[in-house]
C-alpha positions as a printed NumPy array, in Angstrom:
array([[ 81.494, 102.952, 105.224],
       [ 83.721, 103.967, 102.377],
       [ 83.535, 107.548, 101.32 ],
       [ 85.084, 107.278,  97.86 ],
       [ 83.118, 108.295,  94.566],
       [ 83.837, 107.633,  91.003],
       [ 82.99 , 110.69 ,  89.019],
       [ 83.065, 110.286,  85.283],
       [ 85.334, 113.37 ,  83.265],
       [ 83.772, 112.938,  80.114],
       [ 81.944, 110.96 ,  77.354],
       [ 85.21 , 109.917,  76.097],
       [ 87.371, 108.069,  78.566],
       [ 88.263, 107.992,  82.376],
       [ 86.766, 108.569,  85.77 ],
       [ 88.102, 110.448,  88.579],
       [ 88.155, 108.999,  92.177],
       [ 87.781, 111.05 ,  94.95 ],
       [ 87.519, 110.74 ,  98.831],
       [ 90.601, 108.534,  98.784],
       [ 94.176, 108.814, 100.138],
       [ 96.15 , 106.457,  97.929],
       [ 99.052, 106.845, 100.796],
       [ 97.223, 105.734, 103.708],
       [ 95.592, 102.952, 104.748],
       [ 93.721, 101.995, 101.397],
       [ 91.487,  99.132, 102.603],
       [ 90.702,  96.048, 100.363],
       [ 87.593,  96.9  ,  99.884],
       [ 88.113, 100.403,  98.291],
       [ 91.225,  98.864,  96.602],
       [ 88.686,  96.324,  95.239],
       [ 86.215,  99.724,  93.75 ],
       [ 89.311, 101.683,  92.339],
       [ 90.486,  98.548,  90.626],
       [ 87.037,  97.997,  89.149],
       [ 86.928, 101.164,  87.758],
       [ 90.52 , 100.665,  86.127],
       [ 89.398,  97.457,  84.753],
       [ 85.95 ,  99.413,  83.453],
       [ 86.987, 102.602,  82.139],
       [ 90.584, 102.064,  81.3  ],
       [ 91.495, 105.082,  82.92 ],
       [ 91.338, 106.73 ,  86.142],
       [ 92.601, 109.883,  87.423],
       [ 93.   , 111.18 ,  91.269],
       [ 94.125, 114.317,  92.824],
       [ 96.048, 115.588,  95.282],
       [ 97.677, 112.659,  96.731],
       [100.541, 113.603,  97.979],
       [102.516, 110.573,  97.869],
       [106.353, 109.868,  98.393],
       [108.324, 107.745,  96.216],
       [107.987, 104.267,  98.68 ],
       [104.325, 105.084,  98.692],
       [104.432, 105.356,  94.989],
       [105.462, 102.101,  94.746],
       [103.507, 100.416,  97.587],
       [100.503, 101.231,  95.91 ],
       [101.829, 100.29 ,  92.586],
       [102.764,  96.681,  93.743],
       [ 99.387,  96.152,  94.983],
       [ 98.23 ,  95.787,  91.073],
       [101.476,  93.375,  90.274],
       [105.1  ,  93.263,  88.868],
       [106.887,  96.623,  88.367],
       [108.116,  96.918,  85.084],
       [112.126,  98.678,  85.278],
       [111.676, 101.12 ,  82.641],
       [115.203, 100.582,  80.326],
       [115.075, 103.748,  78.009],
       [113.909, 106.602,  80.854],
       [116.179, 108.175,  83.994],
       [115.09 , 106.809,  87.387],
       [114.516, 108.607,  90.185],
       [117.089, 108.361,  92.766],
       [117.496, 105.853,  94.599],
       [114.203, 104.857,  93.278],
       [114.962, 101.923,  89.989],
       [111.043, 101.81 ,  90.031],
       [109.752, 104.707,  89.201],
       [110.937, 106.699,  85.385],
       [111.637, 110.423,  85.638],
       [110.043, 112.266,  83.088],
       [111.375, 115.23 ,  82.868],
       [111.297, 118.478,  80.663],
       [113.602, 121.506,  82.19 ],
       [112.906, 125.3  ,  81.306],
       [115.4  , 125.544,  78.205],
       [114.316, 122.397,  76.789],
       [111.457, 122.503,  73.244],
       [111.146, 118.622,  73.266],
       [109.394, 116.7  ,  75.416],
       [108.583, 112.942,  75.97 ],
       [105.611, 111.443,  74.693],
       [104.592, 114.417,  72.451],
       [102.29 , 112.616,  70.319],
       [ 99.364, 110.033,  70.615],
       [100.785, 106.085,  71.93 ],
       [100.751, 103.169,  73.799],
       [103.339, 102.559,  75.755],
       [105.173,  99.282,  75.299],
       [103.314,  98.246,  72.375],
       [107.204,  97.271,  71.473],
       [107.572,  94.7  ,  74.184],
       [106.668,  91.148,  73.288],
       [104.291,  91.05 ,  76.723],
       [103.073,  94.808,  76.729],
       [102.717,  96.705,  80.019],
       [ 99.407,  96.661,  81.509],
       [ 99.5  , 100.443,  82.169],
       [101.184, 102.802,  84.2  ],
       [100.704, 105.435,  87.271],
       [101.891, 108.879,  86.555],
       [101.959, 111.283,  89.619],
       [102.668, 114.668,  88.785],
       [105.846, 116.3  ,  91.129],
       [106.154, 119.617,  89.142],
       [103.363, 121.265,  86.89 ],
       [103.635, 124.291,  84.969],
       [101.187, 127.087,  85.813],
       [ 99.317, 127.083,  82.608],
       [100.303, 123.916,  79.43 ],
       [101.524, 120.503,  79.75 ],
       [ 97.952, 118.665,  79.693],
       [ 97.191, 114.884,  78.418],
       [ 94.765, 113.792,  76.48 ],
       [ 93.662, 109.962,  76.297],
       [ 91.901, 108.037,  73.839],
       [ 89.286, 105.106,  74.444],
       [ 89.749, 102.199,  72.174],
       [ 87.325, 100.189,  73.015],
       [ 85.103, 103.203,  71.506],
       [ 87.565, 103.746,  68.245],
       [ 86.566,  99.842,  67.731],
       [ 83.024,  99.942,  68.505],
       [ 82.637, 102.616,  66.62 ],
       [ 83.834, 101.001,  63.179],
       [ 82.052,  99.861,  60.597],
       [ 80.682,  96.242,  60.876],
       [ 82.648,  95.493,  57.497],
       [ 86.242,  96.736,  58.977],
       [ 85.743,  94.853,  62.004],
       [ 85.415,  91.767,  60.238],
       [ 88.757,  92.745,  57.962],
       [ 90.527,  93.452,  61.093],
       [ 89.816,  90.437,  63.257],
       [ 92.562,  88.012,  62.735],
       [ 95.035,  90.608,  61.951],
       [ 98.244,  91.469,  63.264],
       [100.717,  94.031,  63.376],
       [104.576,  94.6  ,  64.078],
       [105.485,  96.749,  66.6  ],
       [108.637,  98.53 ,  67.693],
       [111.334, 100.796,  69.772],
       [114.093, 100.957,  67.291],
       [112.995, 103.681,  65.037],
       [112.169, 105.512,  68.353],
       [114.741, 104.905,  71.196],
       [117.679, 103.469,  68.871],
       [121.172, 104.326,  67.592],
       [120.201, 105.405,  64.865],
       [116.853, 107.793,  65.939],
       [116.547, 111.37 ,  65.458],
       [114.054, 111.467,  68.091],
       [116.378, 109.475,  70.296],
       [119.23 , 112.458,  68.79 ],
       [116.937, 115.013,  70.42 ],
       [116.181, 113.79 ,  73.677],
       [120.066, 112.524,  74.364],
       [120.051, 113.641,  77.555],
       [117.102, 112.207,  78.816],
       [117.04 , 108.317,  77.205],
       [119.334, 105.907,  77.527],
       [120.475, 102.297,  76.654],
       [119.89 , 102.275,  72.372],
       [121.609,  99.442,  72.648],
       [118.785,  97.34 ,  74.137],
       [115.874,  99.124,  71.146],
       [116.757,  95.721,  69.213],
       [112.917,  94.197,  69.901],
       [110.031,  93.871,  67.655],
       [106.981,  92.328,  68.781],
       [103.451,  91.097,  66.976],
       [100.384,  91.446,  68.382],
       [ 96.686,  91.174,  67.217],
       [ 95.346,  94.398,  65.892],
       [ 92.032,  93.888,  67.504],
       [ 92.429,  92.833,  71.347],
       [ 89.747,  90.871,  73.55 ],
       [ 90.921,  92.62 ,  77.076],
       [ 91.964,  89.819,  79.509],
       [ 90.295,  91.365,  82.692],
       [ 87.026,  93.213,  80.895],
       [ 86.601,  91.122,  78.167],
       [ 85.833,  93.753,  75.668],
       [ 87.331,  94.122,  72.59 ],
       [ 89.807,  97.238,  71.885],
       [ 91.979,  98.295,  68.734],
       [ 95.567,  97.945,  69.437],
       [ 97.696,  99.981,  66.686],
       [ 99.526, 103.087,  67.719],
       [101.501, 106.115,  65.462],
       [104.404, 105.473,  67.193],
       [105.556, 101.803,  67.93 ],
       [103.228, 100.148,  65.281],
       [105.345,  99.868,  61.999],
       [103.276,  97.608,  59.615],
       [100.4  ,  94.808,  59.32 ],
       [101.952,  91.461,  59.802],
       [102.713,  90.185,  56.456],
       [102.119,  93.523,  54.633],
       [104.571,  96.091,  53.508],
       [104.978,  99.216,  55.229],
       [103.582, 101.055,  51.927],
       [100.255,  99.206,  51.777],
       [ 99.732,  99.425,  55.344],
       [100.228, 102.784,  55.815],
       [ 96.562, 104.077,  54.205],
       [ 94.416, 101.575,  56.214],
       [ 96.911, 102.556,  59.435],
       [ 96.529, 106.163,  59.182],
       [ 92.518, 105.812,  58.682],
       [ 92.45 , 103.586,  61.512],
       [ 94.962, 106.766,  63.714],
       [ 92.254, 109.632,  62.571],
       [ 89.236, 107.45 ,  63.929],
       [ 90.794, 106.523,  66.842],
       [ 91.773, 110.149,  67.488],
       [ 88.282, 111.653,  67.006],
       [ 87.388, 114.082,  69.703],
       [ 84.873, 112.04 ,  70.861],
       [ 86.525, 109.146,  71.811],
       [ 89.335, 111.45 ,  74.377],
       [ 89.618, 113.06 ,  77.252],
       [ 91.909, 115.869,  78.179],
       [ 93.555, 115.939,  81.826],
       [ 94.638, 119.039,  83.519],
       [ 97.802, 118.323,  85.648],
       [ 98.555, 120.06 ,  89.208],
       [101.167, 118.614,  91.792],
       [ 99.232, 115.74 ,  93.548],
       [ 97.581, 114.742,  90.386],
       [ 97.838, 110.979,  89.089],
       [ 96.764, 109.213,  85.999],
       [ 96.638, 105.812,  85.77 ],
       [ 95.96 , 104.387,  82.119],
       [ 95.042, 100.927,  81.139],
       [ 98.049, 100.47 ,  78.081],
       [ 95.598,  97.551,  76.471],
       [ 92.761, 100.207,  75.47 ],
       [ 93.874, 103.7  ,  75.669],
       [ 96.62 , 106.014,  74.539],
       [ 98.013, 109.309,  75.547],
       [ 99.661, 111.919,  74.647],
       [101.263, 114.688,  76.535],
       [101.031, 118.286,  75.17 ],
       [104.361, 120.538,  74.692],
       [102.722, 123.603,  75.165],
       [104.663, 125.436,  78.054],
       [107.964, 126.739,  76.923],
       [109.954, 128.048,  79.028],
       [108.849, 126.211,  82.282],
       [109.554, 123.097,  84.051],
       [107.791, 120.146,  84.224],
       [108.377, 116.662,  86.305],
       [106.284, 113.562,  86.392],
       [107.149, 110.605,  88.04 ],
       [105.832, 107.04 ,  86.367],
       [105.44 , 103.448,  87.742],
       [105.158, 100.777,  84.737],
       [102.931,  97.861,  85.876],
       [104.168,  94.574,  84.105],
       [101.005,  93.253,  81.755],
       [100.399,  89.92 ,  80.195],
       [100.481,  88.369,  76.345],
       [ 97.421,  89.833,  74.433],
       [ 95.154,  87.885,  72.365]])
């Protein structure tokens, strides 16, 4: 009989599973519990799993395709899994503010599994948002303005030539060249595995409603950022070496706190490849 337990973290987002080595032999059945509490939740955290990189990735082909991350360092001699990386004399750091990653790509990632190599002693939390709970917590009357809508979404203005955040993080993005995508995508999701509906706009890859300029969609986007953002739809996760995340792309976003100056921190991150949203 299977020890493992689902704890919840919160009344915002995310569970934590204990009693489970993620390196070992994971059998089918708890595989089937922790992916039902991915598919749930959206999120799920575990700790101490001290994991190398080939066990990384066996357990992140057992949810599908990895996605080859284009923009972020690799580990060596590991093309699956994205360094992310911010050294002791370094202020920037990656993902410092709230997103969704790969809201750019024209089939979004399903999510991705952070495990945390090198923590600081005190800083460098994430928080998450739920947004299945920033849309079921609108209004009945913005729901129905929202369903049917879409929105562009992109990498240029981000990880292009012509970025200043790109200009800033030189040395640890690559390949502008290949920021040339837009994508569309519905601003209110139906997700393919749950079936519940989620808000899919972001502060840093959504540009515009489809068909709207960026001027008259920026005071309906930035209401629709602050709700989604409200303290009770998030979670905040403290890292320690050992530590993974593992957020569903389709109905949460993160964002990783640059509040440890001075220190290093390393994360390594397996992209899971997603589906087209609807």
């Amino acid at each position: 009989m299977s020890d493992l337990e689902v704890r919840p973290v919160s009344g915002g987002v995310g569970v934590e599973i204990a009693n489970v080595d993620l390196a070992g032999d994971l059998s089918n059945s708890d595989f089937a519990a922790i992916r039902d509490a991915f598919i749930e939740h959206g999120l799920i955290f575990f700790r101490e799993q001290n994991m190398t990189p080939d066990e990384h990735i066996a357990f992140a082909e057992r949810w599908g395709e990895i996605n080859i991350n284009r923009f972020f360092p690799r580990v060596e001699g590991y093309d699956q899994i994205a360094a992310v990386v911010k050294e002791k004399d370094q202020l920037g750091n990656i993902g410092g503010g709230w997103h969704t990653d790969h809201s750019y790509d024209h089939i979004p990632a399903m999510g991705s599994i952070l495990l945390a190599r090198e923590t600081p002693p005190i800083g460098g939390d994430t928080l998450f948002a739920c947004m299945y709970k920033a849309y079921n917590s609108l209004s009945e009357g913005l729901k129905k303005t929202l369903e049917g809508m879409k929105a562009v979404h992109s990498s240029r203005h981000i990880f292009g030539d012509q970025s200043e955040y790109r200009e800033a993080m030189k040395d640890r993005l690559s390949n502008p060249e290949q920021a040339t995508q837009d994508a569309v995508h519905p601003v209110i999701i139906t997700h393919p595995e749950s079936g519940k509906k989620a808000l899919y706009v972001n502060p840093a890859f959504t540009l515009h409603f489809e068909g709207w300029t960026a001027a008259e969609s920026k005071p309906l986007l930035d209401y629709l950022y602050q709700h989604a953002s409200l303290m009770e739809h998030t979670t905040r996760f403290n890292w320690a070496p050992g530590s993974i995340a593992f957020w569903d792309n389709r109905c949460t976003w993160h964002y990783a706190l640059n509040d440890y100056h001075g220190e290093r921190r390393e994360m390594h991150r397996i992209t899971i490849e997603g589906s087209a949203l609807n």
